[in-house]
N, C-alpha and C positions, 0 to 999 in steps of 0.2 A: 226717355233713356232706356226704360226698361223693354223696351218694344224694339227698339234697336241693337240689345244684345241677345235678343232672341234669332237675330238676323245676324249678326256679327262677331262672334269668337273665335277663342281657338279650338282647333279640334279636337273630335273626343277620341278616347282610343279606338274606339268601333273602326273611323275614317283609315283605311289604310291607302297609301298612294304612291311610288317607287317616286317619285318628284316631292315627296314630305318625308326627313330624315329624323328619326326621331335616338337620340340619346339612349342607348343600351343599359350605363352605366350610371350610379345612382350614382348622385354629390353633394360635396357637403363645404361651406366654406369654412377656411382655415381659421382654424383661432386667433388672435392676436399674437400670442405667445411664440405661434408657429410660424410669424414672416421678421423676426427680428434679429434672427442668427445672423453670424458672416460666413458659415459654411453651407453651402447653398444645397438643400436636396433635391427640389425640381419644382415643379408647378402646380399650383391647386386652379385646376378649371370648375369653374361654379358660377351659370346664368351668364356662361358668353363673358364674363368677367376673371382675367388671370391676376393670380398672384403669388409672388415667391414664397416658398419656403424656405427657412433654414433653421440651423441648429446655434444656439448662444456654445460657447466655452463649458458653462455650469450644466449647460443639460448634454454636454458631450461627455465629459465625466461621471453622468448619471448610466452612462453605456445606452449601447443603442443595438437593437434586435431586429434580424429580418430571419424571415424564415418564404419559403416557395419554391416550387418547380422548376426543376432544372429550365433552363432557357429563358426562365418569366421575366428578368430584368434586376436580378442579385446583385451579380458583378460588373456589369453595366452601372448599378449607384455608385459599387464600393471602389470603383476605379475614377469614376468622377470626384468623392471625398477625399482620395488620394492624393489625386493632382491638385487639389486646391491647399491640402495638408503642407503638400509641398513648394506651390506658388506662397505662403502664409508663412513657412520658415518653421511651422509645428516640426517635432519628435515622435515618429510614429513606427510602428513595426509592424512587419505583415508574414504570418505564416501562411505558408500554402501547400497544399497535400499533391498540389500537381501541378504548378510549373507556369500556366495558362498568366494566371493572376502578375506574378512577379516580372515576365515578359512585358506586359501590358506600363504596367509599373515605370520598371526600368526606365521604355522609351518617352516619359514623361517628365523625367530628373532632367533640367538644366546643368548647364556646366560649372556657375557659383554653388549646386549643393552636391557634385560629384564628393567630395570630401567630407561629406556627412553620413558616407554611405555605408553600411557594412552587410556586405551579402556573403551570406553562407547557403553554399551549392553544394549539396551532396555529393554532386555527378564530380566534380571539382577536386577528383581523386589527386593529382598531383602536389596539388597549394590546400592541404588541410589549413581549418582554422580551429586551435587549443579551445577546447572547452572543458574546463574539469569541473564536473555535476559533483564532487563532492568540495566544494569551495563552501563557505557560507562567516559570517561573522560574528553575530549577535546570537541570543541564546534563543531568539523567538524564531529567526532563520535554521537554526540549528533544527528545533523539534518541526518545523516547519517542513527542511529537507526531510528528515527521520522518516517522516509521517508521508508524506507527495509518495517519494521514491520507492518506499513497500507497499503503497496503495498501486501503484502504477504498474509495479511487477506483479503484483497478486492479481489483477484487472487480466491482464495479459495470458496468465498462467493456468496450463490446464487444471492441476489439484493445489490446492494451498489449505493454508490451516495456522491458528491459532499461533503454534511454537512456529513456523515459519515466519510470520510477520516480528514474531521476537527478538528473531535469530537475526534476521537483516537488520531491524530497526536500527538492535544494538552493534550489529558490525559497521551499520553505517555512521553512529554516535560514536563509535572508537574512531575512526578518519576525523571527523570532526572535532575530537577533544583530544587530538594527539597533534605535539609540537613537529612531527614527521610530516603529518597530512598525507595522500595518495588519491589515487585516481581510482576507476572502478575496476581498471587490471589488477590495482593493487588488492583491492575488495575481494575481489574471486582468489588468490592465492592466498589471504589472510583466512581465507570458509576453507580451504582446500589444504594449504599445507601448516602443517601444527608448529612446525619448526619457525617458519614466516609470524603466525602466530603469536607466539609465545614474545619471539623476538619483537614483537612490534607494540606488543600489550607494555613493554618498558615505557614507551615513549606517551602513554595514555594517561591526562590528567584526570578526567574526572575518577574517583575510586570506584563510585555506582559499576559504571560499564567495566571498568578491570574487575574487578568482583562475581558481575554475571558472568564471566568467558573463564576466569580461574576457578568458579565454583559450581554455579547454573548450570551450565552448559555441558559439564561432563555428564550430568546425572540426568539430560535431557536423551531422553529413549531412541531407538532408530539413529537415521543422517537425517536430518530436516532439512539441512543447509543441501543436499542435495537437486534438491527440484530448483532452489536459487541458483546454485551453480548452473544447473542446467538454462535455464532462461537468461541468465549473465551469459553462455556462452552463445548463447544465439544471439544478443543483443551485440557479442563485441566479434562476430565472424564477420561482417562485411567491413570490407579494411575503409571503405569512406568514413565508418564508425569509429573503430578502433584504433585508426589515427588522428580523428579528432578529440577523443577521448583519455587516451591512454599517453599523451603528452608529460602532463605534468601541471603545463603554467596554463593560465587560463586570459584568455586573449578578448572574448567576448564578455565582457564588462558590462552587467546590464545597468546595472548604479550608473555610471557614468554616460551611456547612451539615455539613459533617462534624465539625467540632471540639465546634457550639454546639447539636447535637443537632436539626435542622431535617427537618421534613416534604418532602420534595422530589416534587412529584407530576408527569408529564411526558406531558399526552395526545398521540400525534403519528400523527393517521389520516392515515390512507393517502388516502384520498376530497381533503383538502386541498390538499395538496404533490404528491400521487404516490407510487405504490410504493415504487418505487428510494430517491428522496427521504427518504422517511420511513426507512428502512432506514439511508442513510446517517449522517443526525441521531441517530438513536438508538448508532451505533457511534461519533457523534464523542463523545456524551454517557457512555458507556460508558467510553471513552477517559479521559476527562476526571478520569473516580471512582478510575480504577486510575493515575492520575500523582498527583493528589492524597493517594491511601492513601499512595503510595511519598514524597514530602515529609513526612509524621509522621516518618521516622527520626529527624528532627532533635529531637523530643519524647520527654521519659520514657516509657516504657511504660505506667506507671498512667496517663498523659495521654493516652492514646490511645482517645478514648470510643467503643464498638462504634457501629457506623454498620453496617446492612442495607440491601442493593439487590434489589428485589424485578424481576426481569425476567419479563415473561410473554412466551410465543413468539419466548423469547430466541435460536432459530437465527437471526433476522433480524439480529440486531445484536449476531453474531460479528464478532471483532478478532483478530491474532494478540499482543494484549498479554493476552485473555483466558484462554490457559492461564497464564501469570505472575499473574495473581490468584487464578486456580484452586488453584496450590502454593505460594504464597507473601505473599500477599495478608494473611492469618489473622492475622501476626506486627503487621500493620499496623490490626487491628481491624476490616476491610472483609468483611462477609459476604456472600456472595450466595447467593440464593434465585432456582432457575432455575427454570422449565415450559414443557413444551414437549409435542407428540402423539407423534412418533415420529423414532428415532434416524437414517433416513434424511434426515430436513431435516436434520439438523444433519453428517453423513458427507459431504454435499453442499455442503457450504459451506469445511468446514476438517474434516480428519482429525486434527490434532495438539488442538485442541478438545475433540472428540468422544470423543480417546482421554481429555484429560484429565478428562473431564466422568464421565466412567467410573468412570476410578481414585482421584479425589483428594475430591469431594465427602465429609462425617462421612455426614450422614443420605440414604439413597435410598429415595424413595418412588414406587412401581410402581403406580399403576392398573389398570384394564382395557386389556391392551395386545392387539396384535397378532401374527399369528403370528412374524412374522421377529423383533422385539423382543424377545420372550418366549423366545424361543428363545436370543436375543442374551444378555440378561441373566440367565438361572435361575443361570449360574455363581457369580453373583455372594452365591445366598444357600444358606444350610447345608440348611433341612427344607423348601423349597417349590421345586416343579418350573416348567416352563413350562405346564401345562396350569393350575396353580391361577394363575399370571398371566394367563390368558385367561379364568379363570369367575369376577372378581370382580363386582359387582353394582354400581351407583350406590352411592360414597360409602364404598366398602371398599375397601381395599389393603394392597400386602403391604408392611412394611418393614423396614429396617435401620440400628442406628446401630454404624458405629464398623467393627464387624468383623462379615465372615462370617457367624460360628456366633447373631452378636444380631440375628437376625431374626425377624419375628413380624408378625401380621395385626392392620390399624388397621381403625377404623372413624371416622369422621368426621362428626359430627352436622350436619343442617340449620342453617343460620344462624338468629335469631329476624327474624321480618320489620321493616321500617323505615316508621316513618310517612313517606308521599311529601310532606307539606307540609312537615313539619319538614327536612327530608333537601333540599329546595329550597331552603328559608330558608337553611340553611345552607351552601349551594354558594354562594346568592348573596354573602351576607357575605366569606366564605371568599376570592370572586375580587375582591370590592370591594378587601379587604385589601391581597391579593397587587398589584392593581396600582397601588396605591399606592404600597408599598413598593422593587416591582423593574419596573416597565413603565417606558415610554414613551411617550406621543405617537406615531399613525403620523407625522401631520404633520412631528416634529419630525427623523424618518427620513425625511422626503421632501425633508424641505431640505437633509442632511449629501448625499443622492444628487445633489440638483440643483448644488451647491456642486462635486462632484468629477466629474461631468458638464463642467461650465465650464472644467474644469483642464485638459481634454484639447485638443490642438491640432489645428488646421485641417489644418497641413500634413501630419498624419499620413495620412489620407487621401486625398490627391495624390499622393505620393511616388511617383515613376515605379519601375518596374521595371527589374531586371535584364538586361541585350539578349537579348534569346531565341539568340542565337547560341552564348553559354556553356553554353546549357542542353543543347544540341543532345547528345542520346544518339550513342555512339559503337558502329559493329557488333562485333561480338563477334569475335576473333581463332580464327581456322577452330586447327581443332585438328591437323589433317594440315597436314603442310608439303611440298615438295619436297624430294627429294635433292640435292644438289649440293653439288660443292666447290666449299666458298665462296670459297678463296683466286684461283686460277684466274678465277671468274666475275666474281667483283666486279672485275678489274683490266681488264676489256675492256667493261663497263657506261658508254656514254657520257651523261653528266647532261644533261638537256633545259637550255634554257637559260632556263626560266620554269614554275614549277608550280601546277597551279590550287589555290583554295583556302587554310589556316593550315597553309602547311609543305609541303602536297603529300601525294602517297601516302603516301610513305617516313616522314615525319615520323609519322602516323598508325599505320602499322604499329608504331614504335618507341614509338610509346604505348600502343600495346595490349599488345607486348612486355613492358614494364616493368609495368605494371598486373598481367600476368597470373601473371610468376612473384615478381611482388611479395607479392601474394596468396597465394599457392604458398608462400610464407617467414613468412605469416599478420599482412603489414600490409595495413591499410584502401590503398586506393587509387581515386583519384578524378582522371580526363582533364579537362583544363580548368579547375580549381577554381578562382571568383571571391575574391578579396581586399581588401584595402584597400576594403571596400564598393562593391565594383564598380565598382573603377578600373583594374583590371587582374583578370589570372587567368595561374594557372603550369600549363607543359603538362601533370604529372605533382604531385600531391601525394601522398605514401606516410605515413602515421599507424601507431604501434605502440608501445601504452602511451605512455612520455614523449616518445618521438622523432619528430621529424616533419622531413620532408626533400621539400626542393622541386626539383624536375626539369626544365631547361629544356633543350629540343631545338634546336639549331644544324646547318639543311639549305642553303637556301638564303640566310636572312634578313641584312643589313648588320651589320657586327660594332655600330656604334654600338647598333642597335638591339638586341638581344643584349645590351650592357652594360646600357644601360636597365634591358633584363626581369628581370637579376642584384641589382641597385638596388631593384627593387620586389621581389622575394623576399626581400632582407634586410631590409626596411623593413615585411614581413609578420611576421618574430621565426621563422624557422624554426630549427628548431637546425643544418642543413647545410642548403648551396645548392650543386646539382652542376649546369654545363654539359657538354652530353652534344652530341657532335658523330659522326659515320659515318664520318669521314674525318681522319687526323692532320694532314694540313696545314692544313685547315680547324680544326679545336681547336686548332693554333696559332696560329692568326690573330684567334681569339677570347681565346685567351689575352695574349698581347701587347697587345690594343688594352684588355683589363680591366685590364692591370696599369698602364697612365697613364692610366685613365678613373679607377679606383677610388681611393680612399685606402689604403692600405697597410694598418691594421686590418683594413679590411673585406677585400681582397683576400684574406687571410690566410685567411675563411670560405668561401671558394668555393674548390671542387675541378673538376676539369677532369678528363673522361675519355672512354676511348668507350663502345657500349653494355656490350662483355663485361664489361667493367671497374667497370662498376656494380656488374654481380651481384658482384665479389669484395668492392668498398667495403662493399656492405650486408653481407655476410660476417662481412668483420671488427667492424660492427659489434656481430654477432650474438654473436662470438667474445670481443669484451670484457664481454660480460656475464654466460657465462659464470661459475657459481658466484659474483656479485656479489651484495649485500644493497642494499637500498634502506627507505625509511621510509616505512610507510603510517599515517595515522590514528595517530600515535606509537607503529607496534611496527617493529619492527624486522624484514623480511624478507629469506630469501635465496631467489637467484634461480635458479634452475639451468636452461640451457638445452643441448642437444644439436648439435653442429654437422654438418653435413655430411661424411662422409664422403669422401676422396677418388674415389672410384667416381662417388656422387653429384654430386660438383662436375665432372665429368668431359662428364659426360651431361648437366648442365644448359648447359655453357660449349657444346654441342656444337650443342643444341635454337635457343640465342642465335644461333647463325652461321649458323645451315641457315633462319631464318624473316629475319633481317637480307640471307641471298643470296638466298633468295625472294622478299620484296619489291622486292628490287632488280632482277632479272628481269623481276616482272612490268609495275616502273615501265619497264625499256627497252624491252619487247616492246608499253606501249603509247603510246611514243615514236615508234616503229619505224611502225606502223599511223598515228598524226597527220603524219609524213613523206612514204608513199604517197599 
């Protein structure tokens, strides 16, 4: 025998011969696990031996991933899953960024599932269909939208920042916990006009979010709501938008297209609305599916019918709710079926995504990829490296369900071609349907805009402005000061007997003073801060978490007037009011004339002191808080703060006397010079 297979085998690679074809393509047979689905993904070739694959129900709801090169054989799978989604009577919905996909689709629906259909066409400017993104029901939907809807606009957005995401969250938790409700037109007039505002905060139950808008919000610096407004307004300029939006009622019902097994098809090109635009809609629609899934709790488990979202060039319409469906989602029946070319769009977008789009999908399936890709992923399977990820052909790839070691080479048959007449007839039907069912009238969106157009007042538009005087930027406080003892100098400093300006040099100084080692102690601080709607303004406003403390300077000014400005600081809601005077007999002469101006309560809220004396007030402030607990959001927190040092306090009290004898110098030396 042995002498016979020396004479007789197969050949070695050395033999090459145009008449011996030899397999390019490295293969692996299927696992067991991978030919027992009823949704069929294609064929595993291995030793001349074929055999099916598919997907079970439970590893569809595990989500299923492809990623590869345009043309490699994507939407070729995801059009075949489709059709049999829909031969099976499955519930499934299909986003698509451009149009291709949903064509393909369409000519696929028989006529018993025409009425399971619901297609929203951007292009479909006449027959809008009501979507109102600020709907939601439960309280997990609620923070859910809050959170999707200002991620989504900040993703979008050229600058954003901290008080921006505040600003939305909570205007969008006012729509949501208000017996009025609105839409996102409504949203941008509630940021923009104060009158709309004010009016609409009656109707807001929870007290949290009334609280932030009648009290937070004033004291919040700049316009923030600005840059929102701005990106709202780009989002509601294209009228396919702003008519499907700005309705009112909300027509697309994702609860109930999930419950009742509904066709959900979503064309939203980009050519339409715009890039951005399009991007956005698709992540509020996204949004939408994963608040939805998470309301089934309240349902049995056998009640929960598998519902499929099929996303193509899903990095567009990343959410950070979409790792939460990625791990969790599955329990809820919600599968998703992602594709995309390469894992760079999508690294680019959200990394916590990415990672989960990795880790957590059942099935991955790899096309012809690239090299960074290929390199990225080979880890992820037992017998195929990165080079056979780079040599697969049109319509083969490599895959894996479950685990590791269950991986193996598909192949993915051509689709059978569609007759184009029939495949028309049937789109038309299909949209006659749909908007019948869930459209509108533009018209009848032209009249709800012109109606709330009307609402808006004249005077908003007039409303004078704040004096430019308030506004006035103050120089920055030089960082070097003079030497001098201060005690000595300031007793021989004779006061002019008129200072130009609000207070004079010295007043100024002592607000840059306070501001700066205010600052320094890590509260907000603001010179001049307007109040009462620009009926006044306090020299010094200091902000730090809940505390906010109003600062008035007493240099030259009549004590009456003085009383006043203590009047209007408490008539602002500050938690303390300190008059701060340079001079002890002057702070007593303010004090006296508050104590039979004021009423006795209120006296009781104003402190009197001079500048050094501040820094120890806010001290002790700092010092009661100290290991204190406070309540956020119903948890319970403790506070632990570090106090100064004696050293420290030492060198700060010292910095206070040396810039208060400084300014004082410089106001007599140019005293001294208006005398000459």
């Amino acid at each position: 025998m042995d002498e016979l297979l020396s004479l007789v085998h197969l050949p070695s690679a050395s033999v090459t011969t145009p008449t011996l074809i030899r397999s390019a393509l490295k293969t692996k047979p299927a696992p067991e696990i991978a030919c027992k689905g009823s949704l069929i993904l294609g064929e595993n070739i291995h030793a001349g031996k074929v055999n099916t694959v598919g997907q079970t129900k439970d590893q569809r709801v595990r989500h299923t991933y492809l990623i590869g090169a345009s043309g490699s054989g994507k939407s070729t799978l995801l059009s075949s899953m489709i059709k049999q989604d829909i031969e099976q009577g499955s519930g499934f919905g299909v986003l698509d960024p451009h149009g291709d996909l949903i064509d393909v689709v369409l000519s696929h629906i028989p006529p018993e599932r025409f009425r399971d259909v619901v297609l929203l066409d951007l292009a479909d400017e006449e027959y809008p269909i009501p979507f109102n993104i600020l709907s939601a029901h439960t309280e997990l939907e609620k923070n859910l939208l809050a959170s999707d809807l200002a991620a989504s606009f900040e993703r979008l957005a050229t600058s954003w920042g901290d008080q921006m995401t505040a600003v939305l969250s909570n205007a969008i938790l006012a729509f949501l916990e208000s017996d009025k409700g609105g839409t996102l037109a409504d949203l941008r007039r509630f940021l923009v006009e104060k009158q709309f505002r004010a009016k609409f905060l009656e109707t807001v139950r929870d007290p949290e979010v009334a609280y932030y808008w009648q009290h937070e919000f004033p004291l919040v610096s700049g316009k923030p709501q600005g840059s929102i407004v701005t990106r709202l307004n780009t989002f509601l300029r294209p009228k396919p938008i702003r008519y499907m939006v700005s309705h009112g009622e909300n027509h697309l019902d994702v609860s109930d297209m999930m419950n009742t097994g509904k066709i959900f098809l979503a064309r939203i090109p980009q050519g339409a609305i715009g890039e951005e635009n399009a991007f956005l809609l698709g992540t509020l629609l996204v949004s939408a599916f994963h608040r939805s899934a998470l309301s089934r709790q309240s349902l049995e488990a056998e009640q929960r019918k598998p519902f499929y979202l099929y996303i193509d060039e899903f990095h567009h319409f990343v959410t950070p709710s979409m790792a939460q469906i990625l791990s969790g989602a599955r329990k809820y029946g919600l599968g998703l079926i992602l594709a995309h070319q390469e894992l760079r769009q999508l690294e680019s977008r959200n990394s916590d995504v990415a990672s989960a789009v990795i880790s957590n999908p059942a099935t991955r399936i790899c096309f012809n990829l690239g090299d960074h890709d290929a390199k990225r992923l080979e880890s992820g399977f037992a017998s195929f490296a990165a080079g056979d990820l780079q040599n697969l052909s049109v319509g083969n790839a490599i895959c894996r369900m479950e685990r590791t070691e269950f991986d193996f080479n598909l192949h993915v048959p051509l689709p059978p071609k569609v007759n184009i007449d029939e495949a028309k007839r049937r789109e038309q039907e299909i949209r006659k349907r749909s908007r019948e069912r869930y459209a509108v009238q533009r018209s009848s969106v032209e009249k709800i805009l012109e109606q709330n157009r009307a609402d808006i007042p004249v005077a908003e538009k007039t409303k004078p402005k704040p004096k430019a005087s308030k506004e006035t930027p103050i120089e920055k406080l030089q960082e070097q000061v003079p030497e001098v003892e201060p005690v000595a100098k300031t007793e021989t400093i004779q006061k002019p007997a008129s200072t130009p300006g609000r207070g004079g040099q010295k007043h100024k100084s002592i607000q840059r003073l306070i501001k700066q080692w205010a600052e320094g102690m890590g509260y907000r601080a603001q010179i001049e801060k307007p109040i009462l709607e620009g009926r006044g303004a306090v020299d010094v406003a200091l902000y730090k978490g809940d505390i906010s403390i109003a600062c008035e300077i007493s240099i030259t000014t009549p004590t009456d007037h003085e009383c006043a400005n203590l009047i209007k600081c408490l008539d602002a809601k500050f938690d303390h009011v300190v008059m701060i005077a340079d001079e002890e007999e002057r702070l007593e002469k303010v004090r006296k004339k508050s104590k039979t101006t004021l009423e006795n309560t209120t006296y009781q809220q104003v402190h009197f002191m001079l500048p050094q004396q501040l820094f120890r007030f806010i001290e002790e402030l700092e010092q009661s808080a100290v290991n204190s607990s406070t309540t956020v959001r119903g948890y319970r927190v403790k506070i632990n703060r570090s106090p100064l040092d004696a050293s420290e306090r030492s060198e700060r009290m010292k910095s206070i006397k040396r810039t208060i004898a400084g300014a004082a110098i410089r106001r007599g030396s140019r005293g001294n010079k208006d005398e000459s």
